[in-house]
Every structure is written in C-alpha cells, then in structure tokens.
C-alpha positions as CSV (number, residue, x, y, z in Angstrom):
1,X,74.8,27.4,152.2
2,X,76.1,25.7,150.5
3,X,73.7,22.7,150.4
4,X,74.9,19.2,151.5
5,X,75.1,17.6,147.9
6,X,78.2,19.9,147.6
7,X,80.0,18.2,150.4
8,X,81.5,14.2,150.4
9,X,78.4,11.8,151.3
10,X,76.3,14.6,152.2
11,X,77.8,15.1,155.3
12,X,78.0,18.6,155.9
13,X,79.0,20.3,159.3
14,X,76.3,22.9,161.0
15,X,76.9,26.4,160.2
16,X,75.9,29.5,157.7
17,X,72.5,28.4,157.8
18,X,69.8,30.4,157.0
19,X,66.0,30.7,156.3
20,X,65.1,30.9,153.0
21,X,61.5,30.9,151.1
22,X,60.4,27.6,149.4
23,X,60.4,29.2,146.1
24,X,64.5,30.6,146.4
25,X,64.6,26.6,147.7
26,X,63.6,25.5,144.8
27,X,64.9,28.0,142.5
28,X,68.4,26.7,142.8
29,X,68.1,22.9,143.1
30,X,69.1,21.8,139.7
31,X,71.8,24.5,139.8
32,X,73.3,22.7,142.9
33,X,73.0,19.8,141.6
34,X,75.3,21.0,138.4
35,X,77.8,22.9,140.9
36,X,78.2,19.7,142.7
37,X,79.7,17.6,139.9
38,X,81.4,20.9,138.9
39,X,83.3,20.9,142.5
40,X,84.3,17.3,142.5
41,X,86.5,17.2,139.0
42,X,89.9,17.9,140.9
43,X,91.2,16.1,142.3
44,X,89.6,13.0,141.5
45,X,87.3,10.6,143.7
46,X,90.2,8.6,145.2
47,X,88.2,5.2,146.9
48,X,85.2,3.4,145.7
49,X,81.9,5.5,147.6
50,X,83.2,9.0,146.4
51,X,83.2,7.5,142.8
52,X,79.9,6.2,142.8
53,X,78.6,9.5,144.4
54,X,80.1,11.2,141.4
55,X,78.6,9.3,138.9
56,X,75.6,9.8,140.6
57,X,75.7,13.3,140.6
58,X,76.5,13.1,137.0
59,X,73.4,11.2,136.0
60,X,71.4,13.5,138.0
61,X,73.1,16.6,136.8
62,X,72.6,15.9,133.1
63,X,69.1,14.4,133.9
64,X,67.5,18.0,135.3
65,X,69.3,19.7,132.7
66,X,70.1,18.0,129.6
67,X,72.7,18.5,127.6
68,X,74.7,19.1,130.2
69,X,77.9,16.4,129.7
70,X,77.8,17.6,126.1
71,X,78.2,20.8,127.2
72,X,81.5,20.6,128.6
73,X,83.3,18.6,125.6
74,X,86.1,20.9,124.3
75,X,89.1,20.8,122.0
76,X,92.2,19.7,124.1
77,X,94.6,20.7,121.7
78,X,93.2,23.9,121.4
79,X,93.5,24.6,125.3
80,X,97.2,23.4,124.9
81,X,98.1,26.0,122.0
82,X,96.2,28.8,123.9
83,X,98.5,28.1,127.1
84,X,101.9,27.1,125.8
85,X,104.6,26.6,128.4
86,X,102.4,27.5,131.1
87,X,100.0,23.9,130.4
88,X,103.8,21.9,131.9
89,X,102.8,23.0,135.5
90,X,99.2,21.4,134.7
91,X,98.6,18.3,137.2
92,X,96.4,16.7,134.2
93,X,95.5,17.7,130.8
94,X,91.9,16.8,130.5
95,X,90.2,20.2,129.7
96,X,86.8,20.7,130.1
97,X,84.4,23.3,128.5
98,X,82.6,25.3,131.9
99,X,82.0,28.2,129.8
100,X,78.1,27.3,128.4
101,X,75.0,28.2,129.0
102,X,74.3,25.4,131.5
103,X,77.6,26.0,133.6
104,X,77.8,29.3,133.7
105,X,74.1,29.6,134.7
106,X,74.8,27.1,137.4
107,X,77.5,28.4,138.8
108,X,76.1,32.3,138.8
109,X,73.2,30.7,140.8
110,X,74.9,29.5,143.0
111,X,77.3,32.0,143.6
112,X,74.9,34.5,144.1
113,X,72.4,32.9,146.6
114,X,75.7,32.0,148.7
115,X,76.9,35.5,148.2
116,X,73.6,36.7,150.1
117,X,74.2,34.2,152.4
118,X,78.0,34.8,153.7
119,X,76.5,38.7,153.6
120,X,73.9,38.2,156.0
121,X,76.3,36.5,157.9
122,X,78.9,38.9,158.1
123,X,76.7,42.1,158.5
124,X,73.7,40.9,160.0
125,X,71.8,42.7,157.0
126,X,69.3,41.3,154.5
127,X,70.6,42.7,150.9
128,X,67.3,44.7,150.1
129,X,65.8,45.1,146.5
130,X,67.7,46.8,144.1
131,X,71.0,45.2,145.8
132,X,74.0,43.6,143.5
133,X,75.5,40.9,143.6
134,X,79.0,41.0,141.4
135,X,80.1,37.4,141.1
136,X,83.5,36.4,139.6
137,X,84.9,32.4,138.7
138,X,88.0,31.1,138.5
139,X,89.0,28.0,137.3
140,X,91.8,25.3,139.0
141,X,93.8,25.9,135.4
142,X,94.0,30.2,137.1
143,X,95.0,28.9,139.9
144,X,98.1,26.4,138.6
145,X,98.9,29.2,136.4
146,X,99.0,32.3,138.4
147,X,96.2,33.9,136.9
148,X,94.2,34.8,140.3
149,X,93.9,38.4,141.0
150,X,96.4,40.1,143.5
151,X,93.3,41.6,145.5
152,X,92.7,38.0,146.8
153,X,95.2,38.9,149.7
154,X,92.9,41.2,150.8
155,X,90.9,38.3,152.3
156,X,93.5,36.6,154.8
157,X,93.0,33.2,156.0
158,X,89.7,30.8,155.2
159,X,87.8,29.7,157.4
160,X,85.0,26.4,157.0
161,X,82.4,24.5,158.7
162,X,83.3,22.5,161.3
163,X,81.7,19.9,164.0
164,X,84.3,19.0,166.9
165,X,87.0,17.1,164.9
166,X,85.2,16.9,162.0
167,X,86.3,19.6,159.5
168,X,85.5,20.2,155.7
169,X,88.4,22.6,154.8
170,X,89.7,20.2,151.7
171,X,85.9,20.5,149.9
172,X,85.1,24.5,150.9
173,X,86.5,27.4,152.4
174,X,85.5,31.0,152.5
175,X,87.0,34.6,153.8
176,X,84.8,37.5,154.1
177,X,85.3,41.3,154.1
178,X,82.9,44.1,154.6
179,X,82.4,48.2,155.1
180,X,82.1,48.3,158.9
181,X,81.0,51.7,158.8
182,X,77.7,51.1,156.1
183,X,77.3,47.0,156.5
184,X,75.9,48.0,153.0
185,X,78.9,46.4,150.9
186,X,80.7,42.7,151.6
187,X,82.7,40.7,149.4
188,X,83.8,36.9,149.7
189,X,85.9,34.6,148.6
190,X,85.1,30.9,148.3
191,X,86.8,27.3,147.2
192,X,85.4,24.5,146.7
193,X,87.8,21.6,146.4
194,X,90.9,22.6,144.1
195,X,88.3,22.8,141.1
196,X,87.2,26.5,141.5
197,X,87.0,29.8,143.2
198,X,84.2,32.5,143.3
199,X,84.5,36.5,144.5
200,X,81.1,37.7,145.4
201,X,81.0,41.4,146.0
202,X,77.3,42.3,147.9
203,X,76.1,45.9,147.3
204,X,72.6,47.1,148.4
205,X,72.8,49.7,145.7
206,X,74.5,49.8,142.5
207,X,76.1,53.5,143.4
208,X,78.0,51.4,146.7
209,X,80.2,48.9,143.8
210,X,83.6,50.2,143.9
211,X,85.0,51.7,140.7
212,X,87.6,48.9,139.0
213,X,85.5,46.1,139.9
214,X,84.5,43.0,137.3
215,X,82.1,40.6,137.3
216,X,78.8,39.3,136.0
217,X,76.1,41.5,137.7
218,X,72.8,39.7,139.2
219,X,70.1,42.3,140.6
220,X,68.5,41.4,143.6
C-alpha cells in the first residue's frame, strides 16, 4: 500500500508491502481505482502522459462504478458563500462534490486497508478481529484554509517510498505514531498529492480509542 495506480505512470518505489488474501485484493480494486483520480485533481497533470493517464483513470473510475463523475458536480457558488473571505487564498475555484456515496466509500476503503497496513508496519502486529479502524479526510480546500487539526504536529516529519534517487514525496507521504508499551493502538497520517489527507487511528479493541477522538469507524 498504496497500489501503483495511485502513483505517476505506475511507477511506484519498493516498500510497505504486504501479503494480503485474494479476496481483501479484490475487495478494494474499484475503490483504488476511484482514490486514484481522487489524488490527482491538485495540482493538475502538468505535460501530455500524466494527462492522458488521468483521463484514463477517469474512464475507468466511472466505468466500475457508474455514476461516479456525476457524483462529484456541485454548486460553485454555493461553496463560495459557505467560505467567504477565506475562498481569496484558494489556488482555483473549481469545487468538487467528494462527499457521496461513491467517494466517500472509496476513500474509507482505502484508508482503512492502508491504515492496517502502515499498523503492521509500525508494530509488527496483525490488527485482530474486533479491531477499529477510525479514519478521518481532509480535503486541499482544509488545508489552504487552516482547517487541519492542531494534533497533526503530533506526527513530525513524513516520510515516503524511495528507490536510490528516485523518490515519490510530491504524490504520498505518511508519519506514524503508536503505544510502545501495548503495540495495540497506532495512528497515521497520510497525503497524497496536495488533493487530500487521511488520519487512521488502529485499535485492536474498541475500549483502546482514546476519548476525544472523531472519525468514521470500520470494524475489522
């Protein structure tokens, strides 16, 4: 994680991967599939290849699940009024609706398979059954606007997959935390492009999430 149609051309460094079953394989393809187009809309393709990748994706994207580029039409002037003053520090004004069914389903997919993922990694440990997995999404427009949680200091520097020279930072980073003393309770933080962010928190037990914390909840 993540898979290689998140990254420019496919080409994704070695590193954070893991065995998985056929079925959690499958499970998440056409989710992937949505996340990757959802990653690439900032900033914008900038030479001919990463265009016609994007378009691509899009065909594919709204193919496996239609309805998809319907989905995401929204009222512009709407998001305008909502954000007054604070839409000037905006680098573009094309809004997009990420909020629907196919989206958010996408997305909270995603996150939590690579949520078990960057857990494992950290502690070694398999989240058993009955584990949580609290995920959390920002958007670029929280970021522009200083609407990302203070507790995202808690993480320190990113990290991201690297080969020799050849270093993905600009489509994916990610920082992880956990509870030395249990390796029962991780959380990461993860970018992908300057489109979004996710916090996964990783509990084995509902009873280890820490009082204060919000999210969308996914059993394991």
């Amino acid at each position: 994680m993540p898979s290689r149609v998140v990254f420019d051309g496919k080409h994704r460094p070695r590193g954070l991967e893991f065995p998985s079953c056929q079925a959690c394989q499958d499970a998440t393809r056409k989710a992937e599939t949505v996340f990757a187009v959802l990653s690439r809309f900032y900033p914008d393709p900038t030479n001919s290849t990463q265009r016609a990748e994007f378009s691509k994706l899009m065909r594919a994207a709204e193919r496996h699940n239609p309805g998809f580029h319907a989905e995401m039409d929204t009222d512009q002037v709407g998001h305008l009024h909502r954000l007054g003053n604070a839409a000037h520090v905006l680098p573009s004004w094309n809004f997009l609706n990420v909020g629907g069914p196919i989206c958010t389903g996408s997305v909270s997919a995603f996150a939590v398979k690579l949520g078990l993922a960057l857990h494992y990694e950290i502690t070694q440990r398999i989240a058993p059954k009955g584990g949580v997995v609290v995920v959390a999404r920002f958007s670029n427009v929280d970021a522009f606007t200083g609407d990302m949680p203070d507790t995202l200091a808690l993480f320190g520097d990113g990290q991201t997959l690297e080969m020799g020279k050849f270093r993905v930072a600009e489509q994916f980073e990610y920082s992880s935390v956990y509870a030395a003393d249990t390796m029962s309770m991780s959380a990461h933080y993860a970018t992908f492009r300057m489109s979004m962010a996710l916090v996964m928190l990783v509990c084995h037990s509902e009873a280890d999430i820490p009082e204060g914390v919000h999210g969308d909840r996914f059993y394991v």
